[in-house]
N, C-alpha and C positions, 0 to 999 in steps of 0.2 A: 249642681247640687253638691253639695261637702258631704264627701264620705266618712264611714264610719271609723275608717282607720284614722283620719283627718282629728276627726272627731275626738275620737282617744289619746290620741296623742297630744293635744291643745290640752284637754283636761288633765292630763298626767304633768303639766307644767306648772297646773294649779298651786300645789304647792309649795312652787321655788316664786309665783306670783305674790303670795302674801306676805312675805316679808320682804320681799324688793320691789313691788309693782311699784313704789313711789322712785324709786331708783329709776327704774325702768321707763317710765315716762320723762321722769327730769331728764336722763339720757337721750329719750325720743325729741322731746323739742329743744334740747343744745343742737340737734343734727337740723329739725326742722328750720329753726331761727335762724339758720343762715342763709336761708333763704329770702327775700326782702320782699317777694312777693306772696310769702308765707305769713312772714313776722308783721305784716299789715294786717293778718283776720284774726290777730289777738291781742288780748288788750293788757297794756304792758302793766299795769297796776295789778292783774290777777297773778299776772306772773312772778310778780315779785314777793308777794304774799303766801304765794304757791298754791291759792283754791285752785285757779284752773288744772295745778298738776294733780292732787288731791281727786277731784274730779274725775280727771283722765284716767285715774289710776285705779279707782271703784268702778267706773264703768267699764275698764276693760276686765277685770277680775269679776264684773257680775256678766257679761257677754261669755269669759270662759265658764262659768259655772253653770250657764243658764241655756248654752247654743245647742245644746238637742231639745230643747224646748225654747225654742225663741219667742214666743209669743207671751211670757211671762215678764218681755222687758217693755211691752208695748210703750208704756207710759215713760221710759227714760227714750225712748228711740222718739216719742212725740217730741219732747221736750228738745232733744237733741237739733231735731228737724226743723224745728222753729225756728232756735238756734242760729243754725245753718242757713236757714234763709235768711234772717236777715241781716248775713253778714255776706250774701252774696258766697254761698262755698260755690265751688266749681270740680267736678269730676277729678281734673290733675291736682285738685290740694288734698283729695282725698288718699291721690295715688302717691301723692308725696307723703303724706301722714302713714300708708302703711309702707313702703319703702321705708322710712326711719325707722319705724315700728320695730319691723322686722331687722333690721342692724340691730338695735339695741338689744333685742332677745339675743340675737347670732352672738354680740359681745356679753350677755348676761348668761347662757349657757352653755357657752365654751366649742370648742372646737368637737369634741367627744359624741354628742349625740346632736350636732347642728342642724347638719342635713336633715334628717327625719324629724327636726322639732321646726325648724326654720320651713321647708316645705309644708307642714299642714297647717302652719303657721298664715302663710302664703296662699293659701286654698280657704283657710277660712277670711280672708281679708278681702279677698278676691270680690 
């Protein structure tokens, strides 16, 4: 279970999220994409467009805003899951998605308060 210090300190991120979460994701799948068994479960038209970063980028920013209350995302975690099936996700793409994830935050807020942001970071991902 994600504690509460977890907890507070993901949302204390919130807002250095909003005005970079698109940053933040574009940075997340530069690191994913080089992965080839990654770069296979997205479709490269979205990414050139940027929806899918778009996307990534309001859902992780409605997860921070919403994860002491998670039951209010019901409907994007449906959507999400569908998703994910039928693209065949598999458990290590997800652990590679928050492995990137989590780089991109470590490089988006600095060396300074990493640690304690990159670990509940890491616990909420988990």
């Amino acid at each position: 279970m994600l504690s509460s210090q977890s907890i507070a300190t993901v949302k204390a991120t919130a807002p250095a999220l909003r005005p970079h979460g698109l940053n933040l994701v574009v940075r997340t799948y530069e690191l994913l994409l080089r992965d080839p068994n990654i770069r296979m479960l997205f479709d490269p038209a979205r990414q050139v467009n940027g929806d899918q970063q778009h996307i990534f980028a309001e859902t992780v920013i409605a997860y921070v805003n919403a994860m002491d209350r998670i039951d209010t995302l019901k409907a994007t975690v449906k959507h999400l899951t569908i998703q994910h099936a039928l693209l065949d996700t598999q458990p290590q793409h997800y652990d590679a998605i928050a492995i990137a994830l989590i780089q991109a935050i470590h490089e988006l807020f600095g060396k300074d308060s990493v640690r304690e942001i990159t670990s509940a970071w890491t616990e909420a991902l988990d």
